[in-house]
N, C-alpha and C positions, 0 to 999 in steps of 0.2 A: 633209422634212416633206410635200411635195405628192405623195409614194409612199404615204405613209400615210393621207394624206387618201384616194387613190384607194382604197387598201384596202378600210380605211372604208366608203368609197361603195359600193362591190361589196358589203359583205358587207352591207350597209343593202336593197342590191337583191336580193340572195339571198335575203333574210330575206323580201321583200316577196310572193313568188310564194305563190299561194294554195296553202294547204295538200292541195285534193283533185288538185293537179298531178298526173299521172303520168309526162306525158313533157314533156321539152323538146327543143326543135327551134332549133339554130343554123343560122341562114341567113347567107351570107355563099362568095364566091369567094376562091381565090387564098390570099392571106396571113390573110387575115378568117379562114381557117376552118381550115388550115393548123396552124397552132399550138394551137389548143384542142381538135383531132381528134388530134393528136398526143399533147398530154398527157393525152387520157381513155384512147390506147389505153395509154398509160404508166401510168396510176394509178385505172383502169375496176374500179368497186368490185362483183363480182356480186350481191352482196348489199344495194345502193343502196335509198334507196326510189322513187330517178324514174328513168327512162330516159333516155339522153341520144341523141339521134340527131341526122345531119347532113343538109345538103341544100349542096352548095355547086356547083351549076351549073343550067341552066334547062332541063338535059333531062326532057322530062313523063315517058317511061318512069320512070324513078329516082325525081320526086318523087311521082309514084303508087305506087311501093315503100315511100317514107319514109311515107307517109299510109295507109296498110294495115298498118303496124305499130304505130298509136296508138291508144291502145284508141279516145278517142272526141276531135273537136276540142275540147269542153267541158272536158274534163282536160288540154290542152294549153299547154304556156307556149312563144311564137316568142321567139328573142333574134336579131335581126334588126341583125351586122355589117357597117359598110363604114369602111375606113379615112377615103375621102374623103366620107360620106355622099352619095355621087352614082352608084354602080355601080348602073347598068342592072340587070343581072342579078338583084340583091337587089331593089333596088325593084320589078321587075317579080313577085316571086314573094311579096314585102309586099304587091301590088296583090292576086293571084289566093288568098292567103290572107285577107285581107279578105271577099271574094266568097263564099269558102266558109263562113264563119263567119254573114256575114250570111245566104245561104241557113239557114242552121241557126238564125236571129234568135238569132245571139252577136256580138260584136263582139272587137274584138284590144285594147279598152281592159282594163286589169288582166289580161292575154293575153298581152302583149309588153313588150319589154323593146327599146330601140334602141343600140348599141355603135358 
């Protein structure tokens, strides 16, 4: 029963992401990110209508890479994993996404999603 509840719950959160999404962006190190990079490369639909891209360590090179591939932060949705919600790593890259959205007078609320 509490597998299906979680179910549920996901696809209640899936369902919530605003429709002009284009990309989304999984934040998260290690195990966080691991498994969900794994099965997109396993069942990566080319024909999707969002983009699914990852970020899972705090090198600026790379996350400058992942940010040049969205069309714009406005169409962005972060899902923002930590097993222990306490990895550094994430929260610091939940901080400097914050920053950039705000520059752009958008916020990460209806934006993100926390795992």
């Amino acid at each position: 029963p509490a597998r299906q509840d979680l179910l549920l719950q996901s696809q209640k959160t899936a369902q919530a992401i605003p429709k002009n999404i284009v990309d989304v962006v999984v934040v998260g190190v290690g195990g966080s990110s691991l498994g969900p990079k794994a099965l997109h490369q396993v069942y990566e639909n080319p024909k999707a209508q969002r983009r699914l891209h990852f970020c899972d360590n705090v090198d600026p090179v790379e996350f400058h890479r992942v940010l040049e591939k969205l069309e714009s932060l406005e169409n962005t949705f972060w899902i923002f994993t930590s097993k222990s919600g306490t990895t550094i790593e994430t929260l610091l890259i939940a901080d400097y996404v914050q920053q950039l959205l705000q520059e752009k007078h958008l916020s990460l609320e209806g934006r993100a999603s926390v795992v």
